[in-house]
Structure formats: structure tokens, C-alpha cells
C-alpha angles and dihedrals in degrees: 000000000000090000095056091052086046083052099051091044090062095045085048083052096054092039087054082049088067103043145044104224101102083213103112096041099064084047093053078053084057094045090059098051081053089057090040079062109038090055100061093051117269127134131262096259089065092049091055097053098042092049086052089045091054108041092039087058104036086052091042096045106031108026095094096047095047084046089053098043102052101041088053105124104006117134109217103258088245126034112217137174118023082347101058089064091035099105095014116130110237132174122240113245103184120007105298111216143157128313083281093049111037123176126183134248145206115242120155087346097303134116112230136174114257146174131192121241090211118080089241130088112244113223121237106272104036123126114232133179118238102247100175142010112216106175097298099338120100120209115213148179133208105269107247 
């Protein structure tokens, strides 16, 4: 009986592979307890309950850690919202100054607000790098 519980440990595992739960995982943890106790002798009962024990507590006690340990650093695959300009190349349309001074800007086709986070004022057809979002204001810098 040991060996079946080895065997659905290892499909929990893949599945896991596939997945970011951390769900299976914890009961593939249960599975091999199960094995651990079907091996030295004791019935299936036992087994159940020991695999259910152990996967209840080790979800319940290390699934946000495992959650926060291993999304510790991941971008998102596509940026979207203010992060998704922040970074992106436009083209000044009118002087683009400070907060008291504000110009506008092209990026993907739209006008938008911007200032400039330098203390100079930025000329009509530079191109300049979206440093910041601010509500609908982007705050930009001259493209070296």
C-alpha cells in the first residue's frame, strides 16, 4: 500500500508543478506520511487519517509562508495600469516644465499632462521617458 501513497505524492507534486496554489503540495506531504505509515504496518484507517492530519496542518500552518516566500520578487507578466507607462519613450508636444508649469506630451497616440522632474523646462520634439504616474499626470525626464 506504501507504494500507492509514494505514487499519489508524486502526481500532487506535478499537479502542484502546474499550478500556484500550494495546495497539493502540502497534501502530497500528507500522502507520504501515509506511506511512512503504511510501511511500518499499520491499517488503512490510520493512513487515512494521518495523510488528512498532516496535510490539514501543514496547509493551514505553512501555506502563507510558502505563498510569501516564493512570490517574493516576481513582476506580474504584464504590467498594466500607471506601470505599465512608467519606463515608456513619448515625444513632447508644448514645453514641458515643473508642477507650475505643466506641457503635454504623445505617448501611444494620446495627449497627456506632464511635468518634468528635472528643474528645467524640456522643448517641443524631445523625446523624453516616463519616470512617474501621478493621477493623470506623467512625470517625465529628457531621454539620454
Amino acid at each position: 500500500m506504501w507504494v500507492i501513497w509514494v505514487l499519489v505524492a508524486i502526481l500532487l507534486v506535478a499537479a502542484e508543478l502546474h499550478t500556484s496554489g500550494f495546495i497539493a503540495v502540502f497534501v502530497a506531504l500528507g500522502a507520504v506520511v501515509a506511506a511512512i505509515v503504511a510501511a511500518i504496518g499499520l491499517g488503512f484507517p490510520i493512513q487515512i487519517v494521518a495523510c488528512a492530519i498532516v496535510a490539514v496542518a501543514s496547509t493551514l500552518l505553512l501555506r502563507k509562508r510558502a505563498i510569501a516566500r516564493f512570490s517574493r520578487g516576481l513582476k506580474p507578466l504584464v504590467l498594466t495600469g500607471p506601470a505599465a507607462l512608467i519606463g515608456q519613450t513619448s515625444t513632447v508636444l508644448e514645453p514641458v516644465g515643473d508642477a507650475e508649469h505643466p506641457g503635454h506630451v504623445l505617448l501611444g497616440g494620446e495627449r497627456w499632462l506632464a511635468v518634468s522632474d528635472l528643474s528645467t523646462t524640456i522643448p517641443p520634439e524631445q523625446a523624453v521617458v516616463v519616470m512617474d504616474v501621478k493621477g493623470t499626470t506623467l512625470v517625465v525626464r529628457p531621454k539620454e
